[in-house]
C-alpha positions in Angstrom: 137.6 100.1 102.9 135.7 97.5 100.7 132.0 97.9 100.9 131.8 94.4 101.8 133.9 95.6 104.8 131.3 98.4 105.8 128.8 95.8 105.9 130.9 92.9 107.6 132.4 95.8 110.5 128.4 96.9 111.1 127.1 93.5 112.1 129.7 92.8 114.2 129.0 96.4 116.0 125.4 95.2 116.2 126.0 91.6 117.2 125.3 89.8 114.4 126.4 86.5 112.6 126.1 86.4 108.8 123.9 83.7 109.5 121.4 85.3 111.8 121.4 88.7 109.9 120.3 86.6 106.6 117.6 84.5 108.8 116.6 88.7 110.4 116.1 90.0 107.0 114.4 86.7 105.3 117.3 86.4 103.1 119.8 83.1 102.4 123.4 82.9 103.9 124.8 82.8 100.6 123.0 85.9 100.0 124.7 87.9 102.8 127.9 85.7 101.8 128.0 87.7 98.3 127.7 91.0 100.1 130.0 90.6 102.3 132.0 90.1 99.2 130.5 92.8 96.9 128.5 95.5 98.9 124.9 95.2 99.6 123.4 96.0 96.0 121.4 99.3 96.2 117.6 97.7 95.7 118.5 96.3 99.4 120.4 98.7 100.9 117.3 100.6 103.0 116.3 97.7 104.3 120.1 96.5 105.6 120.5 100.6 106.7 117.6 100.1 108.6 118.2 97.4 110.7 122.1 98.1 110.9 121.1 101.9 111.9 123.0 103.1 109.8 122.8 105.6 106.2 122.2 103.5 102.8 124.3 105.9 101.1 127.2 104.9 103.4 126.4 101.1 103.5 126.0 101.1 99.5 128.6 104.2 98.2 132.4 104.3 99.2 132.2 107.8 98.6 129.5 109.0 101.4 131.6 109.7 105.0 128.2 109.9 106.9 127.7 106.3 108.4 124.9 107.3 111.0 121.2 107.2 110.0 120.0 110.3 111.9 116.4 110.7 112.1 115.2 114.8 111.4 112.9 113.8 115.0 115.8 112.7 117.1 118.0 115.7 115.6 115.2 118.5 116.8 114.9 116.5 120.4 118.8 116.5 120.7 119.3 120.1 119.6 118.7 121.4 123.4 121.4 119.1 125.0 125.3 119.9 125.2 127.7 118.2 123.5 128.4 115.6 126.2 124.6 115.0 126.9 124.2 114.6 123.0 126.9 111.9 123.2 125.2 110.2 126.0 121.8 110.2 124.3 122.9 108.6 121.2 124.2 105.8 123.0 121.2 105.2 124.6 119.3 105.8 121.5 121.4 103.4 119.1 121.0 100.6 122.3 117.0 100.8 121.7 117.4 100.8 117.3 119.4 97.5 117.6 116.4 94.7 117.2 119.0 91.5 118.3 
């Protein structure tokens, strides 16, 4: 996967046009146009991972598998649940990150 691609398959999981991410973040269309092309360049990537919920090491580095951005917080409050209730909650959770 390109990094472009990481970026370009997380806003459409969050519902986002390039257009409407760039106006979200403050930045020009042409600016999310290049990542989309390139990869979000690192001095950005916190903010993207941020409001895409998911790790700047993923969004920026091909080589980091972990995509999710977990929180040490949520990670202590899910540690009593099972496995199915853990599932549950993280939809729930990532339904509330998403500011669109």
């Amino acid at each position: 996967m390109m990094l472009g691609d990481r970026l370009r398959l997380k806003l459409k999981d969050a519902g986002y046009t390039p257009s409407r991410f760039a106006h979200v973040l403050g930045e020009t269309r042409q600016t999310v146009d290049g990542w989309l092309q390139r990869g979000v360049p690192p001095r950005k990537s916190f903010k993207v991972a941020r409001l895409l919920d998911v790790n700047p090491e993923w969004l920026v580095v091909g080589a980091c598998v972990d995509e999710d951005l977990k929180s040490p917080d949520t990670e202590m409050f899910l540690a009593g649940f099972t496995a199915d209730q853990v599932t549950a909650l993280r939809v729930i959770i990532s339904a509330f990150k998403r500011p669109h």
